[in-house]
Residue frames relative to the residue before (quaternion, step in Angstrom):
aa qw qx qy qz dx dy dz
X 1.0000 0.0000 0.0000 0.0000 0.00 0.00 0.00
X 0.6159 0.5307 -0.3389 0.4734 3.65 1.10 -0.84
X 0.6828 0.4558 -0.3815 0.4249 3.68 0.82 -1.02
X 0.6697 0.5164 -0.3337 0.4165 3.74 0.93 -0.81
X 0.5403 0.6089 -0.3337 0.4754 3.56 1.28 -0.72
X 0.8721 0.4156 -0.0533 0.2527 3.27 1.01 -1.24
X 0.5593 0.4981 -0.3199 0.5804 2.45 2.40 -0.08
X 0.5447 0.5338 -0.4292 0.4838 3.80 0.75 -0.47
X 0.5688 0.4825 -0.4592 0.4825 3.88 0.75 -0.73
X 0.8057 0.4444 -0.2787 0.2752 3.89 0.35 -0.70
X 0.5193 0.6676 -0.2648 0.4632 2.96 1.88 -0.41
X 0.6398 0.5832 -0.2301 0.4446 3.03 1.29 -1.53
X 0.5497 0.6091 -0.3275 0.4686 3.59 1.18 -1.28
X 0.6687 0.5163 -0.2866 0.4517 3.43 0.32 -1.92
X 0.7954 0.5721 -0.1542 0.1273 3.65 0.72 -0.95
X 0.6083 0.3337 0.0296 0.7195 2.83 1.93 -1.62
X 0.4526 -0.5628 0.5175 0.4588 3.22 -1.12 0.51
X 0.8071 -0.4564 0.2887 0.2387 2.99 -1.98 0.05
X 0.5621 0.5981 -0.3345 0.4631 3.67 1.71 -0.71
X 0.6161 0.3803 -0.4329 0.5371 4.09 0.89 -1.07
X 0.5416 0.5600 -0.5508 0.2995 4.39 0.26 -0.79
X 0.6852 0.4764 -0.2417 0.4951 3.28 0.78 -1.82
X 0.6913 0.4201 -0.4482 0.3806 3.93 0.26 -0.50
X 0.8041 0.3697 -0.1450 0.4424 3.80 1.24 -0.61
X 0.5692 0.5218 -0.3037 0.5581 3.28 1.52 -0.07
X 0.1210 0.7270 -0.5848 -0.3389 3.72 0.64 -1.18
X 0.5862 0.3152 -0.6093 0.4310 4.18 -0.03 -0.05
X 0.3158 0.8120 -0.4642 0.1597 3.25 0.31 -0.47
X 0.5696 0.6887 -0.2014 0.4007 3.40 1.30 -1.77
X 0.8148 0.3115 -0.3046 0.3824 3.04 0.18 -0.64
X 0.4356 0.7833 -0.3418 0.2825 3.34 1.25 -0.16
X 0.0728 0.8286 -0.5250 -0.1803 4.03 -0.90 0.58
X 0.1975 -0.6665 0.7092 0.1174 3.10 -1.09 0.86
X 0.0124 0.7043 -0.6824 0.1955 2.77 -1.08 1.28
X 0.8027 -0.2251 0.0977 0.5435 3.87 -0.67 1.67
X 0.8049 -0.1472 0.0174 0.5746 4.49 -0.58 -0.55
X 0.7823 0.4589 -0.3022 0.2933 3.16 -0.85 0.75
X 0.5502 0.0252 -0.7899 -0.2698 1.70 -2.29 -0.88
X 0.0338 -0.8574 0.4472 0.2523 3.30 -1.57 0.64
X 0.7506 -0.4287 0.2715 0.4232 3.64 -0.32 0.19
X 0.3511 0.7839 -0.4971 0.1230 4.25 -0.39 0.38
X 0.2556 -0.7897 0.5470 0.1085 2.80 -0.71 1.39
X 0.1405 -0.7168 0.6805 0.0569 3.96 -1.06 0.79
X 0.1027 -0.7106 0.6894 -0.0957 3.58 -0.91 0.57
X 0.2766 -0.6950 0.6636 -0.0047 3.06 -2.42 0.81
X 0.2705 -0.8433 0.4642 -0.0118 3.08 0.53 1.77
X 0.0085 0.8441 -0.5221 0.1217 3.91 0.79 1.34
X 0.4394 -0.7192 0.5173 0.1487 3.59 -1.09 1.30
X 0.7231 -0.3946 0.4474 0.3483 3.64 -0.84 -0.63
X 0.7387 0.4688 -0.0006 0.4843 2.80 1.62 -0.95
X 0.4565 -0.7013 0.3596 0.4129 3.07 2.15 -0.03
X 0.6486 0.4344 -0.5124 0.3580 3.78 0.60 0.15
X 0.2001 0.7062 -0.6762 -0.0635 3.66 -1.57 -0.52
X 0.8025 -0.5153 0.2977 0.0433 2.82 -1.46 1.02
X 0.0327 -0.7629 0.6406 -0.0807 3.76 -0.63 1.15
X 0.2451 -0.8572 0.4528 -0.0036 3.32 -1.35 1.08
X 0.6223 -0.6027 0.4875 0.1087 3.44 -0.65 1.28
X 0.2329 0.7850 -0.5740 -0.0113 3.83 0.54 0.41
X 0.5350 -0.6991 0.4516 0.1450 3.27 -1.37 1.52
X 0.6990 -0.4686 0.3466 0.4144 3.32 -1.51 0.45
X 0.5483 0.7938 -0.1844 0.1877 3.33 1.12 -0.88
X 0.6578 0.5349 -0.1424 0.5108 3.12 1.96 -1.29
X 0.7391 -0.5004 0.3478 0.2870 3.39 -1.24 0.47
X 0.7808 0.0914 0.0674 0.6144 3.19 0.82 -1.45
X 0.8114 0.2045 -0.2089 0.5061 3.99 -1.71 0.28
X 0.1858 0.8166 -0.5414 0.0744 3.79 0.83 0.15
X 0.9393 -0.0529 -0.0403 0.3366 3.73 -0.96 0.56
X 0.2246 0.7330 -0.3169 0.5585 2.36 1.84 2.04
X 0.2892 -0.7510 0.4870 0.3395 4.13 -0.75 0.10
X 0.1123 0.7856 -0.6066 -0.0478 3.59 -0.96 0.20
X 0.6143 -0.4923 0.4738 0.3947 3.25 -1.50 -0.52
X 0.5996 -0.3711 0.3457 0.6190 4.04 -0.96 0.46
X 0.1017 -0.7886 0.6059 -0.0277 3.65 -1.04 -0.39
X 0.4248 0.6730 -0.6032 0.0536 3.86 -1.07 0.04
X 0.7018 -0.4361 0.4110 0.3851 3.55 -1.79 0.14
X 0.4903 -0.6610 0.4484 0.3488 3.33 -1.14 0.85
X 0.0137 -0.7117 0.6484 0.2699 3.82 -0.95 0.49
X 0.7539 -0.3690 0.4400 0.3192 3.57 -1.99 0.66
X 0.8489 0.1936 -0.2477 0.4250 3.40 -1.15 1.00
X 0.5885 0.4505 -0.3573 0.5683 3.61 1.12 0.41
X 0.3999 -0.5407 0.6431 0.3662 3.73 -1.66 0.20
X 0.3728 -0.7973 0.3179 0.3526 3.02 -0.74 -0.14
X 0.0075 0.7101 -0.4994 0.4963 3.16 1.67 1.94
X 0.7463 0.5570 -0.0074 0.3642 3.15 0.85 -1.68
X 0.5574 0.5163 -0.1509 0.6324 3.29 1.65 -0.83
X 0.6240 0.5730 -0.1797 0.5001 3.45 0.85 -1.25
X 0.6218 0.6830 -0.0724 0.3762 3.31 0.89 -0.58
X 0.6663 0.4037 -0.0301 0.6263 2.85 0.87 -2.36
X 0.5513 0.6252 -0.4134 0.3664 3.95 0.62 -1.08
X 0.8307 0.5178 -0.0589 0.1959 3.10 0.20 -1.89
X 0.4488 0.6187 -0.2053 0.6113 2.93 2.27 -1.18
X 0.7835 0.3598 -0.2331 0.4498 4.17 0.37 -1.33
X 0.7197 0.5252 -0.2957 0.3447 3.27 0.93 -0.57
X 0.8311 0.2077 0.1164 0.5026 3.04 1.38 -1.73
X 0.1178 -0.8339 0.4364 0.3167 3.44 1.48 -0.23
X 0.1507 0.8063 -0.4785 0.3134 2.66 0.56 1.66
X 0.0355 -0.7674 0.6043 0.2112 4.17 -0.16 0.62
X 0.2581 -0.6769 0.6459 0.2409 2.94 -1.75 0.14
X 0.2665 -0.8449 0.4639 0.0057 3.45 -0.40 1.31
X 0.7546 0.0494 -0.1792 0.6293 3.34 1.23 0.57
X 0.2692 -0.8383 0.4738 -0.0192 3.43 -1.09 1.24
X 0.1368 0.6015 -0.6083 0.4994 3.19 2.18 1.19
X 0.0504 0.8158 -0.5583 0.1421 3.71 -1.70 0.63
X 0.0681 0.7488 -0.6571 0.0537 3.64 -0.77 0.19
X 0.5828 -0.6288 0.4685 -0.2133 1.69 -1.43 2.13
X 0.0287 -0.8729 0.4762 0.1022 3.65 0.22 1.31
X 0.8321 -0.1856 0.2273 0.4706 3.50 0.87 0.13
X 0.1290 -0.7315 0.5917 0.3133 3.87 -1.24 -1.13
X 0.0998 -0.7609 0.6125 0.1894 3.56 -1.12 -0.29
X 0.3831 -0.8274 0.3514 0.2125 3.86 -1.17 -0.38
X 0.2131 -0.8631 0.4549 0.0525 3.24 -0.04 0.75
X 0.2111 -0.8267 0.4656 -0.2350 3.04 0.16 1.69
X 0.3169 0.7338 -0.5890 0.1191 3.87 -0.20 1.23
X 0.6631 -0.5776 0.4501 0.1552 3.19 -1.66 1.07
X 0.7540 0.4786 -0.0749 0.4436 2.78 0.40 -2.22
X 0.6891 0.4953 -0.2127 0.4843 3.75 0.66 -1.45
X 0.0869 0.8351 -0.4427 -0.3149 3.36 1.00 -1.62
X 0.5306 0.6500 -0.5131 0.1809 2.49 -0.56 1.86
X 0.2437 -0.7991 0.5424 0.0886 3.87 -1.01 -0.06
X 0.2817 0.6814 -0.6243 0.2581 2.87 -0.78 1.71
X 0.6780 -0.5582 0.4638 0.1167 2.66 -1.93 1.99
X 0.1886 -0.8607 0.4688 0.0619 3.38 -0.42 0.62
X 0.0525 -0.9031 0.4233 0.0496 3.68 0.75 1.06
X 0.1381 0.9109 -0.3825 -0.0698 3.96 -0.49 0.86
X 0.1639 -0.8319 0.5298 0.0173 3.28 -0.57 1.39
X 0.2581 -0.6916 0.6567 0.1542 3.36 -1.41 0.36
X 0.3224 -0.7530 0.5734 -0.0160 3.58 -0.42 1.82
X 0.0035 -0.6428 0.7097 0.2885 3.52 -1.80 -0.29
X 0.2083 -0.7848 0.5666 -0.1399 2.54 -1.63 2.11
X 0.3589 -0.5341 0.6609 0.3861 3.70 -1.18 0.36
X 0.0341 0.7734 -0.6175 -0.1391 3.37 -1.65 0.67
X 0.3973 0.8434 -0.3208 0.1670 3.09 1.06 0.25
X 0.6927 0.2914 -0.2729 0.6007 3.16 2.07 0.13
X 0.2644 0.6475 -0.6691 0.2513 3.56 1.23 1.10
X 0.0347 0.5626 -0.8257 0.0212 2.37 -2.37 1.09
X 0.5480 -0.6263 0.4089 0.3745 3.23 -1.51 0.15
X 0.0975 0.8271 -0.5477 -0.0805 3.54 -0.31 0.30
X 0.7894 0.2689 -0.3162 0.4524 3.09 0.92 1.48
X 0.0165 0.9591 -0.2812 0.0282 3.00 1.13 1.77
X 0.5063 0.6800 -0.2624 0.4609 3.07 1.90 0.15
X 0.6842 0.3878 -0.2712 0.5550 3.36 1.77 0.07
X 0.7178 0.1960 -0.0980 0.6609 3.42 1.19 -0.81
X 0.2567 -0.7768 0.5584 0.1374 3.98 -0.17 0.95
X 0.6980 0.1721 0.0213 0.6948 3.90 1.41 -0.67
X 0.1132 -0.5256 0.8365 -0.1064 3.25 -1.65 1.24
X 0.0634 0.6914 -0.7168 0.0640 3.42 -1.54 1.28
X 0.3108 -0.7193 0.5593 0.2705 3.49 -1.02 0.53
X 0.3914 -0.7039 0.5918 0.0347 3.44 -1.11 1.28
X 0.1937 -0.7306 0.6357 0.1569 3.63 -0.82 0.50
X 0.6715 -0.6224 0.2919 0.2768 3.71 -0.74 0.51
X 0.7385 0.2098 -0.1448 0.6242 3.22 1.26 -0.96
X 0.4986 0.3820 -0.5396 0.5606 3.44 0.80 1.02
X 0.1998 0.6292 -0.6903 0.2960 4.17 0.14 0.21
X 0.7478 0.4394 -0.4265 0.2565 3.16 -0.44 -1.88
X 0.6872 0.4746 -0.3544 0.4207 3.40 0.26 -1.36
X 0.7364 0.3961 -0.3767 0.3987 3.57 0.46 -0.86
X 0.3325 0.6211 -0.5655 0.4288 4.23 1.12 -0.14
X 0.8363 0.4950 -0.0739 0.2239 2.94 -0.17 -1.98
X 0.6561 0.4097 -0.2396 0.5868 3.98 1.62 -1.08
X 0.8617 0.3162 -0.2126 0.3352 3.45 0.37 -0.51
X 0.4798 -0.6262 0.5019 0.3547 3.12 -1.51 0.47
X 0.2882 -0.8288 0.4794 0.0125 3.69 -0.89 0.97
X 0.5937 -0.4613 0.4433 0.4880 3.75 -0.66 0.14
X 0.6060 -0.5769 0.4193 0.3523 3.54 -1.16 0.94
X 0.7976 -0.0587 -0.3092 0.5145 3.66 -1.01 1.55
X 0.6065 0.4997 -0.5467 0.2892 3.94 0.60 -0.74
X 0.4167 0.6498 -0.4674 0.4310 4.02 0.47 0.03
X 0.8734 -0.1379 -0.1095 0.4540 3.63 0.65 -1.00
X 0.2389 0.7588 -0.4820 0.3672 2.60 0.86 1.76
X 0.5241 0.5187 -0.1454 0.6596 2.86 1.68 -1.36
X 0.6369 0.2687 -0.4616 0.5559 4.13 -0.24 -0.45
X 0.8593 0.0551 -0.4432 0.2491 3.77 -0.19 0.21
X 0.5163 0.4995 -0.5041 0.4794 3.55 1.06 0.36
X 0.8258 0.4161 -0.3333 0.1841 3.36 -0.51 -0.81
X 0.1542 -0.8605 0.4562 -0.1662 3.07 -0.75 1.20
X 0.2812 -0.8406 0.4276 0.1773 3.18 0.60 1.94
X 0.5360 0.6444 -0.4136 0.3555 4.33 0.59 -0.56
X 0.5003 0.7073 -0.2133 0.4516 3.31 1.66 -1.67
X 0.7648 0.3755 -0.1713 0.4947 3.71 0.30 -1.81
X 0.6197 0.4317 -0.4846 0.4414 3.95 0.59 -0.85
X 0.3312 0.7506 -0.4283 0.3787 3.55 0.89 -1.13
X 0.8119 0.4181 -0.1062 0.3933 3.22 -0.53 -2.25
X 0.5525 0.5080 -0.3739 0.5448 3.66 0.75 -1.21
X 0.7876 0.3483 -0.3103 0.4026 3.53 -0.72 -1.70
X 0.7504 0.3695 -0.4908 0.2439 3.36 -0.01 -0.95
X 0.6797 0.5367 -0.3536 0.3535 3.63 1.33 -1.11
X 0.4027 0.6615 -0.4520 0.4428 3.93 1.70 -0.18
X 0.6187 0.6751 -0.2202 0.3361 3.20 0.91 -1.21
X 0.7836 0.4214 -0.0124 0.4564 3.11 0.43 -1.62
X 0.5317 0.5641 -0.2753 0.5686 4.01 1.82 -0.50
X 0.4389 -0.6067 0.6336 0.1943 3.64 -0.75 1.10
C-alpha cells in the first residue's frame, strides 16, 4: 500500500506543476523540483564481517560529482525496494553480493543542481556483503575502489573530497556502533 501511495504521489508530482502538489500535499512545500526529478537513488555500504566496505573514486568521466568519493550508488528502477536496487548496483558495479538483506537504514539527503538540472533523493543503507570477489567492472566511472574500515570513516569524512552533500551527510549519519550492530547481530543469527 505504501509503494502504491508512493508511486501515484510521484506521478502526480511528475504531473502538476509544483504550486497544485504543494496546495494538496502540504509537506510537499518544502520540496524542489528543479528540471528531472526529484528522482529516487539508493547508495549503500556493502560491510563485510570484518567491518570493511568499499568507497569509490568517481572519475572525471561521469556527468555529475566527478573527481569526488562516494558510496556504489544507482537510480531507482520501478518494481524494486530500494534494498533491491542496492543490491542490483553493487553486483554491476562491484561484483559485489549481498548475502543478507537484514540492514539499516541511515537516513537520505538531496542533491539539488541548477546548472546540471537536477534532483535526486539520496537513499542510504548499510547492507551485509561478501567482498571477496569485488572488482571494478566499471573503471570508467569509479577510476579507484578502496576498502574503508568502520572506525576509520571518520578520518576518511573529514580528508576527502566527497560527492556533493554525501560528505556531510555521512559526519552526521553514520554511525560506526550501528554497522558492528548489523555484523554481530547477522554473526548471531549464522549457524
Amino acid at each position: 500500500l505504501i509503494k502504491l501511495v508512493r508511486f501515484i504521489l510521484m506521478q502526480f508530482i511528475r504531473t502538476y506543476p509544483l504550486e497544485q502538489v504543494q496546495a494538496a500535499v502540504p509537506s510537499a512545500g518544502s520540496w524542489k523540483t528543479i528540471g528531472r526529478g526529484p528522482h529516487a537513488t539508493t547508495m549503500g555500504i556493502a560491510l563485510d564481517t570484518s567491518l570493511r566496505f568499499p568507497i569509490i573514486h568517481r572519475s572525471n568521466k561521469v556527468r555529475s560529482a566527478k573527481d569526488c568519493w562516494s558510496l556504489p550508488s544507482g537510480l531507482h528502477e520501478n518494481g524494486l525496494t530500494l534494498v533491491d536496487q542496492l543490491a542490483v548496483e553493487l553486483k554491476e558495479e562491484l561484483k559485489i553480493e549481498v548475502v543478507s538483506y537484514n540492514h539499516v537504514y541511515l537516513g537520505y539527503y538531496e542533491n539539488i543542481s541548477v546548472e546540471d538540472s537536477y534532483h535526486w533523493v539520496i537513499h542510504v543503507y548499510a547492507v551485509l556483503a561478501d567482498l571477496s570477489k569485488m572488482e571494478n567492472l566499471e573503471p570508467d566511472k569509479h577510476d579507484q575502489v578502496e576498502l574503508v574500515h568502520v572506525n576509520a570513516m571518520d578520518e576518511y569524512v573529514k580528508k576527502l573530497r566527497w560527492a556533493p552533500g554525501l560528505g556531510e551527510f555521512l559526519a552526521r549519519r553514520f554511525n560506526p556502533s550501528q554497522m558492528i550492530s548489523l555484523v554481530e547481530q547477522e554473526l548471531k543469527a549464522t549457524p
